[in-house]
gemmi code that builds the backbone of each chain (N, CA, C; Angstrom):
import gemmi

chains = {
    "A": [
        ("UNK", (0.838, -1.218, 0.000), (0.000, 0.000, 0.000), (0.867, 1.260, 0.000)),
        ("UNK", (1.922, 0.952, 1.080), (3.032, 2.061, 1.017), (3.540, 2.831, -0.377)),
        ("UNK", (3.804, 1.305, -0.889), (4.559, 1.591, -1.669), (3.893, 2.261, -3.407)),
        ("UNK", (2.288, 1.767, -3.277), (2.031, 1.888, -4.316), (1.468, 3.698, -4.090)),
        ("UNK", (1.407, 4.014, -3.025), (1.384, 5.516, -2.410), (2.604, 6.411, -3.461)),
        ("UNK", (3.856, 5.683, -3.320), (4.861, 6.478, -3.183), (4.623, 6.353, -4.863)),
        ("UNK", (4.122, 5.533, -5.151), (4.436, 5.426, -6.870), (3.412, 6.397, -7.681)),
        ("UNK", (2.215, 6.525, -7.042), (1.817, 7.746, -7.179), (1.865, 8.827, -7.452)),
        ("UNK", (2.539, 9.596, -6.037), (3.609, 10.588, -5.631), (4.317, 10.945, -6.620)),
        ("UNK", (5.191, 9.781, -6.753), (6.189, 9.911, -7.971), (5.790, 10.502, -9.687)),
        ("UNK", (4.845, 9.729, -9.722), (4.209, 10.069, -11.272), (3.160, 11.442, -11.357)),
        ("UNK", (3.222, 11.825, -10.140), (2.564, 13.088, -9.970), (3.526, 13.968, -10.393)),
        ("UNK", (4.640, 13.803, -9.573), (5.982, 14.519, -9.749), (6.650, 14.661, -11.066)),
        ("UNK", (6.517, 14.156, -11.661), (7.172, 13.580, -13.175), (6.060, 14.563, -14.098)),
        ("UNK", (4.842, 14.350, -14.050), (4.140, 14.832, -15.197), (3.766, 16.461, -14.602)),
        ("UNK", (4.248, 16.680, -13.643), (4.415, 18.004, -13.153), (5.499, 18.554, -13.748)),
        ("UNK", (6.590, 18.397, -13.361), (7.859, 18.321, -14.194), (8.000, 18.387, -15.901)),
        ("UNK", (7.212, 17.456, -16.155), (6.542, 17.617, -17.472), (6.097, 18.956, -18.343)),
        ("UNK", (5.055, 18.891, -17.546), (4.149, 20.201, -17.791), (4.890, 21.094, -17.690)),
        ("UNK", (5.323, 21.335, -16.535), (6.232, 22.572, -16.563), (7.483, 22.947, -17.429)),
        ("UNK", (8.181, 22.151, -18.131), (9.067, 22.325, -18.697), (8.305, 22.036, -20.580)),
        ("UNK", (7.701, 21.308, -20.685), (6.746, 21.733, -21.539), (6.387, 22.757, -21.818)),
        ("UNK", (5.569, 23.541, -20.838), (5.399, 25.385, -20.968), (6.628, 26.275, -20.678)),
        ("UNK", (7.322, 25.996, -20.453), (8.607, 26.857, -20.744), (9.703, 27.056, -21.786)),
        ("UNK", (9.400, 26.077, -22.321), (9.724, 25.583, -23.812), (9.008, 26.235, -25.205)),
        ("UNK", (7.844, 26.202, -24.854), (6.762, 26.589, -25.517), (6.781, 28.305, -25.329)),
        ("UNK", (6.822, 28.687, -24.208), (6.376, 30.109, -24.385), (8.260, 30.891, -24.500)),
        ("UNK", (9.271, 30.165, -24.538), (10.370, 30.678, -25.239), (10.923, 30.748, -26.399)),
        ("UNK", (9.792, 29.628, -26.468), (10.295, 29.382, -28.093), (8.914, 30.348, -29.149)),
        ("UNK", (8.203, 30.712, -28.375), (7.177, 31.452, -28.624), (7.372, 32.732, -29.003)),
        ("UNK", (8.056, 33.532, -28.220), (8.498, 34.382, -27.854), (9.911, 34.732, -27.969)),
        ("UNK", (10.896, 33.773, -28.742), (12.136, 33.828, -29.558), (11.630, 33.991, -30.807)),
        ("UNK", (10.488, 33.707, -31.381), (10.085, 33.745, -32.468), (9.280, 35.201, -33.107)),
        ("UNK", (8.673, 35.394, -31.491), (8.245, 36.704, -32.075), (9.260, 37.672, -31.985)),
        ("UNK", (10.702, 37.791, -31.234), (11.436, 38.598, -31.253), (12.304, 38.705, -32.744)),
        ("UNK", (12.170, 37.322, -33.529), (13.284, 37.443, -34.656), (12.063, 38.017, -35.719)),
        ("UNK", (11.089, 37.931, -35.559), (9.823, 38.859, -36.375), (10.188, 40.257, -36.511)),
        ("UNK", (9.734, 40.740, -35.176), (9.677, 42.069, -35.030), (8.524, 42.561, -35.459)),
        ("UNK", (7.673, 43.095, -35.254), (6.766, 43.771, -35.758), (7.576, 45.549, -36.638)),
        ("UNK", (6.319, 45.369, -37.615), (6.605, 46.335, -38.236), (6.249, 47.846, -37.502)),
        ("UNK", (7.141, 48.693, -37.405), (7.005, 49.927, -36.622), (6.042, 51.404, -37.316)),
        ("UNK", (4.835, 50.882, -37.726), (3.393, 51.885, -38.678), (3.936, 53.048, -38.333)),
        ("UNK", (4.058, 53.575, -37.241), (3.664, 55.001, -36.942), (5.090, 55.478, -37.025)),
        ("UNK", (5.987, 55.108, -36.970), (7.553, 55.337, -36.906), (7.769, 55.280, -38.489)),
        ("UNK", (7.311, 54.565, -39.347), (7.201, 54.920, -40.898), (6.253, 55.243, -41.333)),
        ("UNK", (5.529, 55.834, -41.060), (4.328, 57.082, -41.360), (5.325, 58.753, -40.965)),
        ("UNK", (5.351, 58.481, -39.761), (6.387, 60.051, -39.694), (7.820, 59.756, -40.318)),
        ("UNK", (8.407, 59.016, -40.684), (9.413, 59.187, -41.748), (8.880, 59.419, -43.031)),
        ("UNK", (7.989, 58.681, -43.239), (7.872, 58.971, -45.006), (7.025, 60.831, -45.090)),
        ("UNK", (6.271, 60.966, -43.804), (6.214, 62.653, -44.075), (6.977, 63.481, -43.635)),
        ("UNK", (8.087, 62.766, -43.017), (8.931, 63.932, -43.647), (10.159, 63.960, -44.726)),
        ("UNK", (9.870, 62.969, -45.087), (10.613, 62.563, -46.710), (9.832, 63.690, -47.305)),
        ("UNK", (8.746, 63.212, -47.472), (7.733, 64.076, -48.772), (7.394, 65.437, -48.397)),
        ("UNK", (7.412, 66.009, -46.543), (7.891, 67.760, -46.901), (9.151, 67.899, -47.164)),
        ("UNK", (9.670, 67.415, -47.573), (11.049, 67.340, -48.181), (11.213, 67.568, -49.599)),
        ("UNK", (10.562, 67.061, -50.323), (10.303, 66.540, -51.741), (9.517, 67.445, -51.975)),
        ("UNK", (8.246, 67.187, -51.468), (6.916, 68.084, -51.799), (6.434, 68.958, -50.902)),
        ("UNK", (7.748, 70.138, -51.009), (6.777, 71.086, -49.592), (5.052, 71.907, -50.173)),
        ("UNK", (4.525, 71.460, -51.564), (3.896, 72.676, -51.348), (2.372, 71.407, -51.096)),
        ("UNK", (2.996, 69.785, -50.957), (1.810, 69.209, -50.726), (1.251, 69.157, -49.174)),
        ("UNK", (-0.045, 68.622, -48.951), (-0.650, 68.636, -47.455), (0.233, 68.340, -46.668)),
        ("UNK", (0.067, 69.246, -45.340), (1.564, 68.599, -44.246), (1.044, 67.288, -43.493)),
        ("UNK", (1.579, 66.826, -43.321), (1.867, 65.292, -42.288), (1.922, 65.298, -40.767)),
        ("UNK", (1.779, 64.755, -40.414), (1.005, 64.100, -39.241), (2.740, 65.137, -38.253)),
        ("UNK", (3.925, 64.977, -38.665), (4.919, 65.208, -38.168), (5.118, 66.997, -38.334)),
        ("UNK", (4.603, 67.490, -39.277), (5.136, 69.115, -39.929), (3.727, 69.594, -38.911)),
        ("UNK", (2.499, 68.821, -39.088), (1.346, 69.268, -38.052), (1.514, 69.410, -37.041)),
        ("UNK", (2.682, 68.248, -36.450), (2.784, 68.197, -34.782), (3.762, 69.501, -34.678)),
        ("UNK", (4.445, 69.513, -35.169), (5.551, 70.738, -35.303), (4.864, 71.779, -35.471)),
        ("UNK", (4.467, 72.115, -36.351), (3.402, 73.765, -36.368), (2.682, 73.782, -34.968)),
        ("UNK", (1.939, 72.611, -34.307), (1.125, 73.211, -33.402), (2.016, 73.669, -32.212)),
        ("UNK", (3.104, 72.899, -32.110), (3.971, 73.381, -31.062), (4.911, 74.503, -31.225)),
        ("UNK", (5.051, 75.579, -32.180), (5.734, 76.494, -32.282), (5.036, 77.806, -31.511)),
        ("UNK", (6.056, 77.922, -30.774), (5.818, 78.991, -30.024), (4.539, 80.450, -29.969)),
    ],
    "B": [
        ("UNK", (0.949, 19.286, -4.122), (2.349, 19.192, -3.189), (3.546, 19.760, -3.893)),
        ("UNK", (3.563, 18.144, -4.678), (4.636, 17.853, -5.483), (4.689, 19.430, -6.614)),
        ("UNK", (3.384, 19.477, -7.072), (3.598, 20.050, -8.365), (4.106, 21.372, -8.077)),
        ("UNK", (3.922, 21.834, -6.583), (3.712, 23.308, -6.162), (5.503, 23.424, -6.313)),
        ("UNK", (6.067, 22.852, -5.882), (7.617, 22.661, -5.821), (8.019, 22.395, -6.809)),
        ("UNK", (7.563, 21.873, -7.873), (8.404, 21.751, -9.129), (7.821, 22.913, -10.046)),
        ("UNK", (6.936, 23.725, -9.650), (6.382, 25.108, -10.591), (7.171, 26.188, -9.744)),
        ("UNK", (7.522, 26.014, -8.510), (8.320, 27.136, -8.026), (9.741, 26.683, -8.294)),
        ("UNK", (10.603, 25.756, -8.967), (11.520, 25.595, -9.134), (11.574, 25.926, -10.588)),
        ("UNK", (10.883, 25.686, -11.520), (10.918, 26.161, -12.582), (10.847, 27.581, -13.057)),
        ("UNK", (9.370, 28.453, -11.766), (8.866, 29.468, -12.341), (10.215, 30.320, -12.687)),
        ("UNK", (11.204, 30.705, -11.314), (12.329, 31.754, -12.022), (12.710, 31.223, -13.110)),
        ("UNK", (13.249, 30.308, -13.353), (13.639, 30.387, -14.725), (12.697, 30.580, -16.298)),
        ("UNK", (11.401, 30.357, -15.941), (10.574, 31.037, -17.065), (10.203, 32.210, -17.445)),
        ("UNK", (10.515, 32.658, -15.649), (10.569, 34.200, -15.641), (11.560, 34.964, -16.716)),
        ("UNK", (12.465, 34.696, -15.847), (14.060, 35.128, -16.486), (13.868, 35.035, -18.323)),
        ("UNK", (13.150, 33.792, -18.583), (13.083, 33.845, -19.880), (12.258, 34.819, -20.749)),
        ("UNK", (11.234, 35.132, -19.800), (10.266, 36.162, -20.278), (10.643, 37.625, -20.230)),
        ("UNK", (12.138, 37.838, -19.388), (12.323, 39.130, -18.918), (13.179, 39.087, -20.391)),
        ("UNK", (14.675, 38.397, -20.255), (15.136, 38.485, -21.804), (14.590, 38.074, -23.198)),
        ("UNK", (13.446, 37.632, -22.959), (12.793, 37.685, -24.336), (11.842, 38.670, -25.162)),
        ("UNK", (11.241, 38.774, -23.941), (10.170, 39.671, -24.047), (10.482, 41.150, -24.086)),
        ("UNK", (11.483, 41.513, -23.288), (11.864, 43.129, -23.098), (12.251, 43.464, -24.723)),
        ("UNK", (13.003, 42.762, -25.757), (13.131, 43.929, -26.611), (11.831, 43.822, -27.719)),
        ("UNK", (11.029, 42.670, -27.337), (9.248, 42.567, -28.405), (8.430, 43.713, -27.811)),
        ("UNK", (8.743, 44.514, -26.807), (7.748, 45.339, -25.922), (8.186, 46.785, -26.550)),
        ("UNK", (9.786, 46.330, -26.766), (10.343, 47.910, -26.867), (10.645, 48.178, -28.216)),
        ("UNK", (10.435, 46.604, -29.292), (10.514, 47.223, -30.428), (9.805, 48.545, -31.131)),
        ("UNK", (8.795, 48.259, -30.880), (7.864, 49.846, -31.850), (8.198, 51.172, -31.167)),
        ("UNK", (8.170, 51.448, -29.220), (9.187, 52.432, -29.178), (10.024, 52.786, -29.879)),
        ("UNK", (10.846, 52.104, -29.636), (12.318, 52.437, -30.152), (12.897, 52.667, -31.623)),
        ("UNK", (11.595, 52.187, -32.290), (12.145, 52.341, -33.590), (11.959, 53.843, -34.102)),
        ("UNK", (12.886, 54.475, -34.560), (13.158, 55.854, -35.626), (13.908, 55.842, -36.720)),
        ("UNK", (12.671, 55.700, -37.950), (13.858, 55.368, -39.585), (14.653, 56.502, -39.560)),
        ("UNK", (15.802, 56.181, -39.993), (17.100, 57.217, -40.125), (16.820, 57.376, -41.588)),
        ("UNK", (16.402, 58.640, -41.761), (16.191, 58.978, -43.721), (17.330, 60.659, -44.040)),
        ("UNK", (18.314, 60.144, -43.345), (19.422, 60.996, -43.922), (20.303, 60.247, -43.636)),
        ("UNK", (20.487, 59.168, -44.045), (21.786, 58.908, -45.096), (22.340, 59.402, -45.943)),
        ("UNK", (23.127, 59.522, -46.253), (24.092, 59.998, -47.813), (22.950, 59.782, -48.702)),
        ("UNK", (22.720, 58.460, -48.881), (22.345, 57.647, -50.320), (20.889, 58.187, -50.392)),
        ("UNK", (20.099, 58.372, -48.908), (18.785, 58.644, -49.064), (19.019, 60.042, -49.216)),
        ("UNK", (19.793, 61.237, -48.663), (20.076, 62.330, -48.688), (19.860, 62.886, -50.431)),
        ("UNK", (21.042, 61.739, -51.305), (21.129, 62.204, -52.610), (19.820, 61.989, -52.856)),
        ("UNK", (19.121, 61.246, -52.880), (17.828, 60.924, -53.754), (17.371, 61.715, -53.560)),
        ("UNK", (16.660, 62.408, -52.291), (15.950, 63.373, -52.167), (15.926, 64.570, -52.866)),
        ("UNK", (17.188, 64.823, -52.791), (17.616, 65.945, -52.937), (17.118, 65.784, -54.766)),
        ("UNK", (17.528, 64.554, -55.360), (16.867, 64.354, -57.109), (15.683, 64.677, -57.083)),
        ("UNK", (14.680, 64.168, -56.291), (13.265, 63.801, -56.140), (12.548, 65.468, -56.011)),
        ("UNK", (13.457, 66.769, -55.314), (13.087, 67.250, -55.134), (13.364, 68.646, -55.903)),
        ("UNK", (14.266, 68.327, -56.552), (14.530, 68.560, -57.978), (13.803, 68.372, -59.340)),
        ("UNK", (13.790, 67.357, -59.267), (12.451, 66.904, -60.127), (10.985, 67.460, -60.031)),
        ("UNK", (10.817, 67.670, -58.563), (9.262, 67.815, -58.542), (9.008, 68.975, -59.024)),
        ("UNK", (9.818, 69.884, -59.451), (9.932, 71.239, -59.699), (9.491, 71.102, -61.265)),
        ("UNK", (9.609, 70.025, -61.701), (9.708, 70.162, -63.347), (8.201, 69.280, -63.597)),
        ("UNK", (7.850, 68.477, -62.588), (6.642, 67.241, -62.605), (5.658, 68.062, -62.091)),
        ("UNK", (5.730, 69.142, -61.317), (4.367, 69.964, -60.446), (3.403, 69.727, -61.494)),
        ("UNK", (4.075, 70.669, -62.896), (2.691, 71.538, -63.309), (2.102, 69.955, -64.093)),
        ("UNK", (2.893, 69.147, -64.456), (1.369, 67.811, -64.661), (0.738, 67.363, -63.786)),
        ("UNK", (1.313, 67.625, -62.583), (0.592, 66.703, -61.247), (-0.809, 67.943, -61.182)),
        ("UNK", (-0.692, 68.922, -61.138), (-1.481, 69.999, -61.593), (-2.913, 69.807, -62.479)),
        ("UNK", (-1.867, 69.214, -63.784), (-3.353, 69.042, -64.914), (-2.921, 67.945, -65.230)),
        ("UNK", (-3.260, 66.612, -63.939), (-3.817, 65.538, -64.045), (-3.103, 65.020, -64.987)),
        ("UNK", (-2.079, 65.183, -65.889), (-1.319, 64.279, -66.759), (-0.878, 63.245, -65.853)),
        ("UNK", (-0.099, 63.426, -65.014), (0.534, 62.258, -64.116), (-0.142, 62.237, -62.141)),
        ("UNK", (0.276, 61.383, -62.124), (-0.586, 61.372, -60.394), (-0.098, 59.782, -59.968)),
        ("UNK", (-0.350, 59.809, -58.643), (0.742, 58.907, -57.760), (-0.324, 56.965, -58.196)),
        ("UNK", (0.314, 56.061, -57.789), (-0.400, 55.103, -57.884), (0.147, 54.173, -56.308)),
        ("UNK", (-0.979, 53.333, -56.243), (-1.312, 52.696, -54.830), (-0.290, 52.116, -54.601)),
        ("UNK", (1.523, 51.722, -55.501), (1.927, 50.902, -55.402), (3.623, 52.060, -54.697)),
        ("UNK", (3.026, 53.607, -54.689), (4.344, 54.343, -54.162), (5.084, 54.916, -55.152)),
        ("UNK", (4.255, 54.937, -56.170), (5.051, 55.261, -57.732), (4.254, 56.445, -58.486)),
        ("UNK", (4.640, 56.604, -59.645), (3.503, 57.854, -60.163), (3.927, 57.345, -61.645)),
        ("UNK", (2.666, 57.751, -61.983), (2.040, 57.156, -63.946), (1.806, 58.448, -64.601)),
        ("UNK", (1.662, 57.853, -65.546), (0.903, 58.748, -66.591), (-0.506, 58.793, -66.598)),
        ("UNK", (-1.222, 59.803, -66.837), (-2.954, 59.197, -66.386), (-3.460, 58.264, -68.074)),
        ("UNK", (-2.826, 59.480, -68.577), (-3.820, 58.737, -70.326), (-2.528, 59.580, -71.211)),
        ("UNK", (-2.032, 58.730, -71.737), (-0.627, 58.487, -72.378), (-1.087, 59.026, -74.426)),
        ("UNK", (-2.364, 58.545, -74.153), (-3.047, 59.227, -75.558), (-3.201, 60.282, -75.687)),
        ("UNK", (-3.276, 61.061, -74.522), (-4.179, 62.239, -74.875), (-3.135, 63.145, -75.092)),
        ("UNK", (-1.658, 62.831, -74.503), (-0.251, 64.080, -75.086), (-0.113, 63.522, -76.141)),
        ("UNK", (0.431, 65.017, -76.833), (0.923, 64.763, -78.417), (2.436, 64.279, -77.762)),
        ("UNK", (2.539, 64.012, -78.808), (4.490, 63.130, -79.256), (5.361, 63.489, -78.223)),
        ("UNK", (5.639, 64.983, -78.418), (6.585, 65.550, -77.836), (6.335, 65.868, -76.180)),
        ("UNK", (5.096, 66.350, -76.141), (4.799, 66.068, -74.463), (4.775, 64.905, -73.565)),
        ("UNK", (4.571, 63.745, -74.637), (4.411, 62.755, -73.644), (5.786, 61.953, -73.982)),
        ("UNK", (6.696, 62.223, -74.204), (7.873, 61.891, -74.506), (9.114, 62.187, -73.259)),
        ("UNK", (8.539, 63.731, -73.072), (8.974, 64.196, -71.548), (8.591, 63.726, -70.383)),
        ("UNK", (7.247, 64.149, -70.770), (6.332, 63.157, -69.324), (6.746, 61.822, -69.075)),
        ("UNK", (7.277, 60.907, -70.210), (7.886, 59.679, -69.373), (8.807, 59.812, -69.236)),
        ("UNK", (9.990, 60.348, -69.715), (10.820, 60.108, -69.071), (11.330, 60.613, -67.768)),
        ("UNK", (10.733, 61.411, -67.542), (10.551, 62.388, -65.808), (9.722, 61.129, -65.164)),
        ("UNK", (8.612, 60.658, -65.725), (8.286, 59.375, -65.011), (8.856, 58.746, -64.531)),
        ("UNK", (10.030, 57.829, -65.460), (10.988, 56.568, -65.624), (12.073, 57.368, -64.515)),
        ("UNK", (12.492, 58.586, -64.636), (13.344, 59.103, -63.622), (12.909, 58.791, -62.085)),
        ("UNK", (11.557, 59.489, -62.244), (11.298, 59.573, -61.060), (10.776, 58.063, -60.365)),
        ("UNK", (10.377, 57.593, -61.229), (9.950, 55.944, -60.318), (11.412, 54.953, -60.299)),
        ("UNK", (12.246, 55.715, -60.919), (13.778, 54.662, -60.529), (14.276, 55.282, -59.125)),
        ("UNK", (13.966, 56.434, -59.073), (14.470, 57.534, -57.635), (13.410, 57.176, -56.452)),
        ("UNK", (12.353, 56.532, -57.088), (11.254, 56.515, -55.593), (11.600, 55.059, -55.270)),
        ("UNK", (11.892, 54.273, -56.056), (12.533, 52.624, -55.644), (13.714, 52.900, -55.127)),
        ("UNK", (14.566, 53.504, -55.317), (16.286, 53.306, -54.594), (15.625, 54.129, -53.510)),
        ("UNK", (14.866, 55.375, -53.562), (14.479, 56.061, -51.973), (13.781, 54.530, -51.031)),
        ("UNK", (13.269, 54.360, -51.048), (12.507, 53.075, -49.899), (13.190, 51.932, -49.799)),
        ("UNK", (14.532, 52.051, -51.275), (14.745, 50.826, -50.718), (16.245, 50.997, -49.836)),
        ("UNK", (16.693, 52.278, -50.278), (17.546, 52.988, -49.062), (17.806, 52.976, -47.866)),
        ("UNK", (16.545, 53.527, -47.693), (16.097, 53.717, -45.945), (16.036, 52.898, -45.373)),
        ("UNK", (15.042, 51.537, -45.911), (15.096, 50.536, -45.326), (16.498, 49.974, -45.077)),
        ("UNK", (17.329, 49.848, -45.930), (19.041, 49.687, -46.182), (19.571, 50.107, -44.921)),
        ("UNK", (19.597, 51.460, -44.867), (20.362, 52.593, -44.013), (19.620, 51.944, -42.649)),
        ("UNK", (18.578, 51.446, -42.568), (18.297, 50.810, -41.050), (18.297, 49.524, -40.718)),
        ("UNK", (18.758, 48.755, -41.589), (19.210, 48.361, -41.384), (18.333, 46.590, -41.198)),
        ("UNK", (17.097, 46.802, -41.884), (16.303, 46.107, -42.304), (15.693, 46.115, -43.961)),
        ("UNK", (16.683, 45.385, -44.128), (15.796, 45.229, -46.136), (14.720, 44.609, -46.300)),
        ("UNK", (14.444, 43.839, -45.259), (13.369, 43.209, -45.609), (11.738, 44.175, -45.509)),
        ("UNK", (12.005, 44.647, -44.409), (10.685, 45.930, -44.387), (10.731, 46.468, -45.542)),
        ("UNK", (10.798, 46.343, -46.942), (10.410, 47.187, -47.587), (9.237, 46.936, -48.293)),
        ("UNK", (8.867, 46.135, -48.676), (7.438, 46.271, -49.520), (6.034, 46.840, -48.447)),
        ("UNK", (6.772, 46.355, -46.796), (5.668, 47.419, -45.823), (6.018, 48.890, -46.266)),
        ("UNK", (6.872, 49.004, -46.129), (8.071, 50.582, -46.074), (7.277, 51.542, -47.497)),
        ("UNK", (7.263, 50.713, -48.133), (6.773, 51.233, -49.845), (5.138, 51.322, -49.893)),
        ("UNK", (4.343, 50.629, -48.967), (3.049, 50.367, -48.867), (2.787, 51.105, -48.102)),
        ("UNK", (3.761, 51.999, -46.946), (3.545, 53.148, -46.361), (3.461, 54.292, -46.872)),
        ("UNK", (4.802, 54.470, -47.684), (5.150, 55.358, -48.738), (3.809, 56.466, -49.708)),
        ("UNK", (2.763, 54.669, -50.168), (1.953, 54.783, -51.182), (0.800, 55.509, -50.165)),
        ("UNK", (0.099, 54.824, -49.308), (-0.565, 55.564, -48.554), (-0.405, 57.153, -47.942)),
        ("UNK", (0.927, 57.565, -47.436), (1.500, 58.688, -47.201), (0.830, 59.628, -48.575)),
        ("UNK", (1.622, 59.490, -49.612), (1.755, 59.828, -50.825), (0.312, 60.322, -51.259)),
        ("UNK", (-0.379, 59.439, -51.167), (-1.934, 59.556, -51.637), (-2.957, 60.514, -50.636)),
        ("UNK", (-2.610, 60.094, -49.278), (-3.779, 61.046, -48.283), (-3.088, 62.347, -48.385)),
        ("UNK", (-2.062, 62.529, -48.866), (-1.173, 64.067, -48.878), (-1.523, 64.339, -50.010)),
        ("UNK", (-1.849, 64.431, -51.337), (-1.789, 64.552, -51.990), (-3.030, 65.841, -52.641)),
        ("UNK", (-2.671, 66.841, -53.037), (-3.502, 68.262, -52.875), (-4.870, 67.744, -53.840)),
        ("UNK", (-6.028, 68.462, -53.413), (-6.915, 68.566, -54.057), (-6.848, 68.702, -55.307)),
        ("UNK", (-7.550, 67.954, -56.120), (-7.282, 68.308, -57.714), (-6.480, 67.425, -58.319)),
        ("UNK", (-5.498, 66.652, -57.752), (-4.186, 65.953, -58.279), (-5.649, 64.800, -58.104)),
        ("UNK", (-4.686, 63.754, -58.951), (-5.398, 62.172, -59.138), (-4.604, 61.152, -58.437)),
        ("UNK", (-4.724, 60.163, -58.429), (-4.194, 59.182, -58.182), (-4.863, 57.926, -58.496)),
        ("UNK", (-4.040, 57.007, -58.420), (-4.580, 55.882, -59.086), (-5.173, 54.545, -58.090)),
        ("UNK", (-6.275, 53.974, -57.751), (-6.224, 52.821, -56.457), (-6.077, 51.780, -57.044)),
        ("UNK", (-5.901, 50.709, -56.248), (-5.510, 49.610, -56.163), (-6.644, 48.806, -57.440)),
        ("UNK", (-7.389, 49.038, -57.761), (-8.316, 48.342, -58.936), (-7.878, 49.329, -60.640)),
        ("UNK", (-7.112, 50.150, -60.193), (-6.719, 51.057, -61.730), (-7.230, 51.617, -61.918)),
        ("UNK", (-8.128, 52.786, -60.961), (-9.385, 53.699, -61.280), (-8.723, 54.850, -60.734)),
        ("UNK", (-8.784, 55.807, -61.642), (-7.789, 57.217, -61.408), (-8.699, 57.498, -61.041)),
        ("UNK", (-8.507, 58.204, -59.539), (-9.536, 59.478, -58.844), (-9.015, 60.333, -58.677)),
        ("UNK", (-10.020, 61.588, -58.905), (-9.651, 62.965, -58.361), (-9.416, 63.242, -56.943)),
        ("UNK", (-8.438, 63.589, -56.202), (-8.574, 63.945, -55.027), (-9.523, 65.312, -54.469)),
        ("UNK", (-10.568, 65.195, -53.826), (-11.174, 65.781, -53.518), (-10.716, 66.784, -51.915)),
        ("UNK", (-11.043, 67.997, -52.085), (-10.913, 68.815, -51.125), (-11.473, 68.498, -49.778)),
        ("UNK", (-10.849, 68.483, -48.721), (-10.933, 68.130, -47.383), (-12.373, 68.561, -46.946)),
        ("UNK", (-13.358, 67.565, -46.423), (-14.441, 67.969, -46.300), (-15.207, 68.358, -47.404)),
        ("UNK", (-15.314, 68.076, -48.692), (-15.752, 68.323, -49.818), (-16.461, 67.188, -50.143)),
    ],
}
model = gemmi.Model(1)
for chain_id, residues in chains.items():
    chain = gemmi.Chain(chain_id)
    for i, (resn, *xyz) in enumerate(residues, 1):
        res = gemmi.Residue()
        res.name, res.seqid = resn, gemmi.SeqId(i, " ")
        for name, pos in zip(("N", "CA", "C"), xyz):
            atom = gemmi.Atom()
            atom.name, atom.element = name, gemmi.Element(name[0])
            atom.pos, atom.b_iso = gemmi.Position(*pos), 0.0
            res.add_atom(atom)
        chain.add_residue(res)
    model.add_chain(chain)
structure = gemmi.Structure()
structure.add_model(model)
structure.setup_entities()
């Protein structure tokens, strides 16, 4: 009875062990994956490309960046 | 019991994994600022903006106007005689070889080439919502529209 207690125990221990290293595996390798991705940075190339193009094209509509700038001038 | 002790023996180290993994996926979009003065992007511009000086007055009367893809066309290639539309492309052909080395520059200069067909799909959008009343442009199905006046 003892013993079949301890064998229990044991296989509790094991698929705990399991699990856990299972999900740590999983959410690094998860998450190594989204780091070699990268998401693409929208708003960081939205204000570069306007101010490429008041660059190019000052006499077209200003951009989200020449707007933020005008409203903050003194 | 058991499991509580083998999830607290594990947890730091999943932690730890989440702190160096995760910290630069959180801080990528912060941190990012395209560098668009480079030399190489510097020269282009500086062509591009040169050029536009000579391309205004068709962008003006609708001869040429931007298309969904970050580039600029001809609207109707029939309707100039010989000699006008002879100019008009080749200020075209100039200028859409100068708007490909510009995006694909920047992206270069930062050092990611692969962002570019996003980079250029930004470009095209930029290009188009800026683009003054009256000028055309072309969408994604090949239907030249007039850009209409803000609130119009």
């Amino acid at each position: 009875m003892k013993r079949r207690k301890m064998w229990v125990k044991g296989r509790a221990v094991r698929r705990a062990k399991g699990w856990a290293i299972g999900w740590g595996v999983a959410v690094m390798l998860g998450l190594s994956a989204c780091n070699s991705i990268s998401f693409f940075p929208q708003a960081a190339a939205e204000k570069a490309a306007d101010r490429v193009i008041d660059d190019i094209h000052p006499d077209n509509a200003k951009g989200e960046t020449a707007k933020a700038l005008e409203a903050n001038k003194p | 019991m058991n499991r509580g002790i083998v999830t607290r023996r594990w947890l730091p180290l999943m932690l730890l994994g989440l702190c160096l993994l995760g910290a630069p996926v959180s801080h990528a979009e912060e941190d990012a600022d395209f560098n668009v003065n480079s030399p190489a992007v510097m020269a282009i511009r500086k062509s591009l903006g040169e050029r536009h000086a000579l391309l205004k007055e068709y962008f003006h009367a609708g001869v040429v106007g931007f298309t969904h893809e970050g580039l600029i066309a001809i609207r109707e290639p029939g309707a100039l005689v010989q000699e006008v539309r002879s100019r008009v492309e080749l200020l075209v052909v100039e200028e859409n070889k100068d708007l490909g080395t510009l995006y694909r520059e920047i992206v270069r200069a930062n050092g990611r080439p692969d962002w570019e067909p996003q980079f250029k799909q930004v470009f095209a959008e930029r290009w188009i919502s800026r683009t003054p009343a009256g000028w055309y442009y072309r969408d994604e199905s090949g239907t030249w529209l007039k850009k209409s006046a803000p609130g119009a």
